[in-house]
N, C-alpha and C positions, 0 to 999 in steps of 0.2 A: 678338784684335786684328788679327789675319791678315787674315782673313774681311772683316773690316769697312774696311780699308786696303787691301787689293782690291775690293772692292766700291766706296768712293769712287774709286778708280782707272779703274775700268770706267764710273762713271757718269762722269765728268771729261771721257771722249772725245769726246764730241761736242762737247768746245767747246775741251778741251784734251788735242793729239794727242799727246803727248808725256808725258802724268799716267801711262800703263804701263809708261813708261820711265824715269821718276822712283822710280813703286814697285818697277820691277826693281833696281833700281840700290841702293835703301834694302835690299830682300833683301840681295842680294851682299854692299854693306856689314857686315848685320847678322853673315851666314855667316863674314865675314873677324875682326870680332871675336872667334865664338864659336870659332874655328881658333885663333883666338892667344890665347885662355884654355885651351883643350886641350892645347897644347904649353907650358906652363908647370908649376909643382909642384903638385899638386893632391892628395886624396884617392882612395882608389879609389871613393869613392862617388860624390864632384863631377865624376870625370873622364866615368864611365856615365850619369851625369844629360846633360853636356853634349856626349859625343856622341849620345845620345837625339836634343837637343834638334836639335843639326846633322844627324841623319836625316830629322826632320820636315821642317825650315827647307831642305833639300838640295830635299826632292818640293815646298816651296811655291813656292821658286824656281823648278820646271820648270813650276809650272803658272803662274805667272805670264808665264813668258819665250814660255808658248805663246798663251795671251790675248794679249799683245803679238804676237807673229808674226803670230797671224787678227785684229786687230786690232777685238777685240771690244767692242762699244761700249754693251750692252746687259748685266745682271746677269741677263734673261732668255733668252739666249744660250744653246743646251746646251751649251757648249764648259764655261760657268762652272754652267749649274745641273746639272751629272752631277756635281758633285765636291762629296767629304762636309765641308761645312764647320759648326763650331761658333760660336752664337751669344750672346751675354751675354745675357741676359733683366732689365732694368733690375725690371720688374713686380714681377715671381716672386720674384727673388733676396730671401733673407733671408737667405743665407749666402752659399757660393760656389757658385751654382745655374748650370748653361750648358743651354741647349737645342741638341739637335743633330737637324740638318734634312739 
């Protein structure tokens, strides 16, 4: 979902300068959520699942806030095609299949 909400974000720019800063903003959002389910009761299992999850969501946020900084407008940008991102595969899927490129 990452991937694909960056990527609409990136194509957005050229007509809407402001969609990287919409999606940066939905990150941050998201990271503030998953900070205030971590400092709540939790298990030891749910609390390591969701800082897992705030490690990831911490590096999508940096690459997102750096696409906004060079203000890349293009998904064929190297800034955005050097980074490993995972793709749902509508096709293929017969189960929980992702392709990663």
């Amino acid at each position: 979902m990452w991937t694909a909400g960056t990527e609409d974000a990136i194509q957005s720019m050229a007509t809407a300068a402001w969609s990287l800063d919409d999606w940066l903003k939905t990150n941050i959002d998201q990271l503030e959520i998953l900070t205030a389910k971590v400092r709540g009761d939790l298990s030891d299992l749910k609390r390591r699942a969701i800082v897992a999850l705030i490690t990831v969501d911490v590096h999508a946020r940096d690459i997102v806030d750096e696409l906004n900084q060079n203000k890349i407008e293009s998904i064929n940008d190297f800034k955005w095609m050097k980074q490993l991102k995972y793709y749902w595969d509508e096709e293929s899927a017969q189960g929980d299949e992702m392709k990663i490129k």
